[in-house]
C-alpha positions in Angstrom: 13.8 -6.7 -4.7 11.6 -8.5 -2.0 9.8 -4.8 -1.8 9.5 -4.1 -4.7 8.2 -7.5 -6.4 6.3 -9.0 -3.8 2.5 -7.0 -5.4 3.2 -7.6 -8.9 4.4 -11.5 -8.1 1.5 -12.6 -6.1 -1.2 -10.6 -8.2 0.8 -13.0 -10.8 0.3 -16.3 -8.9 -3.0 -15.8 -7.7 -4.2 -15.6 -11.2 -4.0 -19.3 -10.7 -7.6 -19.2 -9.3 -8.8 -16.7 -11.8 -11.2 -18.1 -14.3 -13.1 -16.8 -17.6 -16.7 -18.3 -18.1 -17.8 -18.4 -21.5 -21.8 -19.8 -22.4 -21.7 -22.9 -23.8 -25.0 -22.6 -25.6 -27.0 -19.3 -26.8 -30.1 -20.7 -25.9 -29.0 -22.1 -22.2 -27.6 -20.4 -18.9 -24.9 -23.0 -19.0 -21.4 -21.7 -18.8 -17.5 -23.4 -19.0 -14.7 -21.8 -17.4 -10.8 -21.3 -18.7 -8.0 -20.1 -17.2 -7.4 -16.3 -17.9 -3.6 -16.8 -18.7 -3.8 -20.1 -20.6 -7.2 -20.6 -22.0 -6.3 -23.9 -23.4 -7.0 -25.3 -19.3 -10.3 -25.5 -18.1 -11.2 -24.4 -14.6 -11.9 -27.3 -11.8 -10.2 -29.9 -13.9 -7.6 -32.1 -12.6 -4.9 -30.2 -15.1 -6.4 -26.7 -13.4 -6.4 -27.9 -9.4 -1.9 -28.8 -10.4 -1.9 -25.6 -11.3 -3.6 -24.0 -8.2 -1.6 -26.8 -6.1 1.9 -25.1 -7.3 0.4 -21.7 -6.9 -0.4 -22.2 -2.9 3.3 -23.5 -2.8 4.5 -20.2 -4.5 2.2 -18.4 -2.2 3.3 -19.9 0.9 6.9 -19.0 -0.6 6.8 -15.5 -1.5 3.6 -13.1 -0.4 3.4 -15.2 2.8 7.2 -15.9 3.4 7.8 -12.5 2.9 5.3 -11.4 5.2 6.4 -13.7 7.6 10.4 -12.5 6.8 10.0 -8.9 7.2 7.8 -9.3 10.4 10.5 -11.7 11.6 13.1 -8.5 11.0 11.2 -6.1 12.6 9.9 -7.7 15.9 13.3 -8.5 17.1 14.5 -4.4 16.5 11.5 -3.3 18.5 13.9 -2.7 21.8 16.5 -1.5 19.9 13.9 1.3 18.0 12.4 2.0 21.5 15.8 2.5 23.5 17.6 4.7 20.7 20.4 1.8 20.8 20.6 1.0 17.0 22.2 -3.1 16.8 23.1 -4.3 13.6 19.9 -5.6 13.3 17.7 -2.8 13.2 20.5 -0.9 11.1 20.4 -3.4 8.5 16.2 -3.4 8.6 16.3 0.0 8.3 14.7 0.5 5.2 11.3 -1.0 6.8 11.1 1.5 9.5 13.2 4.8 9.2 10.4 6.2 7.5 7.8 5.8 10.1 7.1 7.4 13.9 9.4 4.3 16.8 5.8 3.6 17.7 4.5 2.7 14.4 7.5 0.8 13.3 5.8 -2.3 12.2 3.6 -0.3 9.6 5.5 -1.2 6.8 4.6 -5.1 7.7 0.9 -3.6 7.6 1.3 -2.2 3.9 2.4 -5.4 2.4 -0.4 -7.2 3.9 -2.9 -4.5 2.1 -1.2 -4.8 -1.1 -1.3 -8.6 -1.1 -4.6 -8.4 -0.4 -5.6 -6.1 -3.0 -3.4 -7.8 -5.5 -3.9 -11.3 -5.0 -6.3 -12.2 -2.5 -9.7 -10.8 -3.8 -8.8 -12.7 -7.2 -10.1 -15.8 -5.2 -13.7 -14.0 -5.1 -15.2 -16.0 -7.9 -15.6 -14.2 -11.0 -19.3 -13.9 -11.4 -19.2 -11.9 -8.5 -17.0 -9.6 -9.6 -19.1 -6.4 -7.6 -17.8 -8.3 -4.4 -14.9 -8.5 -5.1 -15.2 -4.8 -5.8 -17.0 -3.9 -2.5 -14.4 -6.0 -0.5 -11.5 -3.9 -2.5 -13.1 -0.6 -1.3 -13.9 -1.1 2.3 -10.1 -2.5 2.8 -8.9 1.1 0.7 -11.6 2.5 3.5 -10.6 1.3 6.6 -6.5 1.6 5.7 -7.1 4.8 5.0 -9.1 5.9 7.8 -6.0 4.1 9.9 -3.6 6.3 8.0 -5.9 9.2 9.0 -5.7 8.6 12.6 -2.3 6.4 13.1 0.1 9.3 11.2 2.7 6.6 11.2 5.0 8.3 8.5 7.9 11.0 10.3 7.3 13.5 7.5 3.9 15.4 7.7 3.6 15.4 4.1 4.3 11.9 3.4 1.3 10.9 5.9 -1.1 13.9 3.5 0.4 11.7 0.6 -0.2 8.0 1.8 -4.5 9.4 2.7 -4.1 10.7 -0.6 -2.9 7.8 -2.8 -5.6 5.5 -0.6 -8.4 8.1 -0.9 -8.2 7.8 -4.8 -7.5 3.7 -4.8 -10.8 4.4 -3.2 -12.6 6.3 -5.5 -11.1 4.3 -8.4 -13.0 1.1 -6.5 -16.0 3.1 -6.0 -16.5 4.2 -9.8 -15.2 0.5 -11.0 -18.2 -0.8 -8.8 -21.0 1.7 -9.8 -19.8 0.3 -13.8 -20.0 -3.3 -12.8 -23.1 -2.8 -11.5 -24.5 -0.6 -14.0 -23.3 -3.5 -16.4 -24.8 -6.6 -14.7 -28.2 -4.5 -14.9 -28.1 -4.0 -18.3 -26.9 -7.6 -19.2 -29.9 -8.4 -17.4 -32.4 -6.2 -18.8 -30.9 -5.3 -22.2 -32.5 -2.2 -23.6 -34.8 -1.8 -21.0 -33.2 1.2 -19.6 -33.6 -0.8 -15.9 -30.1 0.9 -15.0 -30.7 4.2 -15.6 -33.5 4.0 -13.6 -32.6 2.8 -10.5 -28.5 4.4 -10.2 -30.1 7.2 -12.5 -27.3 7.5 -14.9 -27.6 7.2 -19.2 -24.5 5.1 -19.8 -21.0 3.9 -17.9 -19.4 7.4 -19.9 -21.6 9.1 -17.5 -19.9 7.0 -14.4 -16.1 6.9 -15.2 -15.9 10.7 -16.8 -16.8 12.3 -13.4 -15.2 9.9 -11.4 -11.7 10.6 -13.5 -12.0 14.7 -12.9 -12.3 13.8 -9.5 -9.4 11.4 -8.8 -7.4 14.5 -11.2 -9.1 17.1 -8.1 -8.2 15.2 -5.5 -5.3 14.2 -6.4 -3.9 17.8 -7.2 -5.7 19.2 -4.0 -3.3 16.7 -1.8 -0.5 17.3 -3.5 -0.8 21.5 -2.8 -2.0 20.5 0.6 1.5 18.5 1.5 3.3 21.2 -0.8 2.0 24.0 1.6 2.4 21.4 4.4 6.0 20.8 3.6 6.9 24.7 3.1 5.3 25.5 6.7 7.7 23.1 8.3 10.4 23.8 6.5 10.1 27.6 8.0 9.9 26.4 11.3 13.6 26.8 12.7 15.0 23.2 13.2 18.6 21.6 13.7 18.9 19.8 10.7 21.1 17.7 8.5 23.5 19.4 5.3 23.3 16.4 3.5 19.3 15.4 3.9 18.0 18.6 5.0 15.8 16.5 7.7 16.5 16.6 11.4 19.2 13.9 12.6 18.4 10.6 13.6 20.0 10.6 17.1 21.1 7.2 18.3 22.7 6.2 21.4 25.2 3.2 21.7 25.3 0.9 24.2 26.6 2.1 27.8 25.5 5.8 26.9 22.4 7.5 28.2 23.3 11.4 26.9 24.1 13.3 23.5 25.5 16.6 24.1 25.2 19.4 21.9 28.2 21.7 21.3 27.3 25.1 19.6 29.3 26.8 18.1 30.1 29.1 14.8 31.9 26.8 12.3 34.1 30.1 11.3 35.5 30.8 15.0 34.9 28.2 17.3 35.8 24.8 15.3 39.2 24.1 17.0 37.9 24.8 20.7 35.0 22.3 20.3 36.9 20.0 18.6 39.5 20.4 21.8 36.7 19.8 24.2 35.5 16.8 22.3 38.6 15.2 22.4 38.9 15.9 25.8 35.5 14.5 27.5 36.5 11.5 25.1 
């Protein structure tokens, strides 16, 4: 539940901060402020900051604590990952690293903090500067994806063609989203003018978010063939693998062992003599 509401529940709280400004006059620059999600509160009012007030409490509770909760998990399985000697520790915190490469274990911990970030964290940009909040969005897609790129934490090939992927069109999705907002704060401030065209050199924001949709489609479908192919080259290669998962076996050792040993043999003539030498070295 933590992993799968933690995004959704602090993009919720930290809506707290976010406000709407509305022009108080026609004929002035003055502006007044009300809360996106109840516009009966005004913004920097003593009803507004108890309502930020619980929100850093909830904050400190969930995207933080559970920050703080799964790093707590995984720090402690980091000898147990490295050695092959599962505990019940690392067992039960399994869902935060089986996924990724021993050395990149902590990854997961790494996600969430991007996600909180993305989610609730650039909400506290002030709105009327929305295209930094839209900047600071894209170079955090940019970087995590150019650590993707080079890290290849994820086990399965495809799923590390998959995770560039998803990033690289959070990316573009930020880029176009920034090239309308500031398409649209040029043309608020020079209405009719045709200011905007003229310096990014495009008519309207249709011109902007069509092209920028076909290529999220394109890039999108080109990463998805790329880990298709990906997937069907390893899948050729021959590899001991698992019946039930069709993935090679996690192989563990528990504690006091240092070897596996491999005993091959056809399942059709040979079961009963390996299963009499297993019994016996037991």
């Amino acid at each position: 539940l933590i992993f799968c509401f933690v995004p959704s529940v602090s993009a919720f709280v930290f809506r707290a901060w976010s406000c709407k400004a509305y022009v108080v006059d026609a004929d002035s620059t003055t502006y007044i402020e009300y809360m996106r999600q109840d516009a009966s509160v005004k913004c920097d009012t003593t009803e507004h900051d108890s309502i930020t007030n619980l929100a850093i409490l909830l904050i400190v509770l969930w995207p933080l604590g559970s920050l703080v909760l799964f790093t707590s998990l995984l720090v402690p399985s980091y000898k147990a990952l490295q050695t092959r000697t599962p505990t019940d520790l690392s067992r039960a915190t399994a869902f935060l690293h089986r996924e990724y490469e021993t050395r990149w274990y902590w990854w997961e911990a790494v996600d969430l903090l991007r996600k909180i970030v993305l989610t609730g964290v650039v909400v506290l940009v002030p709105e009327e500067r929305s295209f930094l909040r839209l900047v600071t969005a894209t170079l955090i897609c940019s970087f995590y994806a150019v650590g993707l790129a080079v890290a290849t934490p994820y086990k399965r090939y495809e799923d590390d063609i998959l995770a560039v992927a998803t990033n690289l069109v959070l990316l573009l999705v930020f880029l176009g989203a920034s090239w309308t907002s500031l398409f649209d704060a040029i043309e608020e401030q020079d209405p009719g003018e045709g200011t905007a065209e003229a310096i990014l050199g495009w008519p309207d924001t249709d011109a902007i978010v069509i092209p920028m949709a076909v290529l999220v489609c394109a890039a999108l479908a080109i990463f998805l063939a790329g880990a298709f192919v990906a997937a069907r080259r390893l899948a050729r290669i021959p590899t001991i693998r698992l019946a039930s998962t069709n993935q090679q076996p996690e192989l563990t050792l528990h504690k006091g062992q240092t070897w596996h040993l491999f005993n091959s043999h056809i399942w059709s003539t040979g079961q009963d003599a390996v299963a009499v030498i297993k019994s016996e070295m037991q």
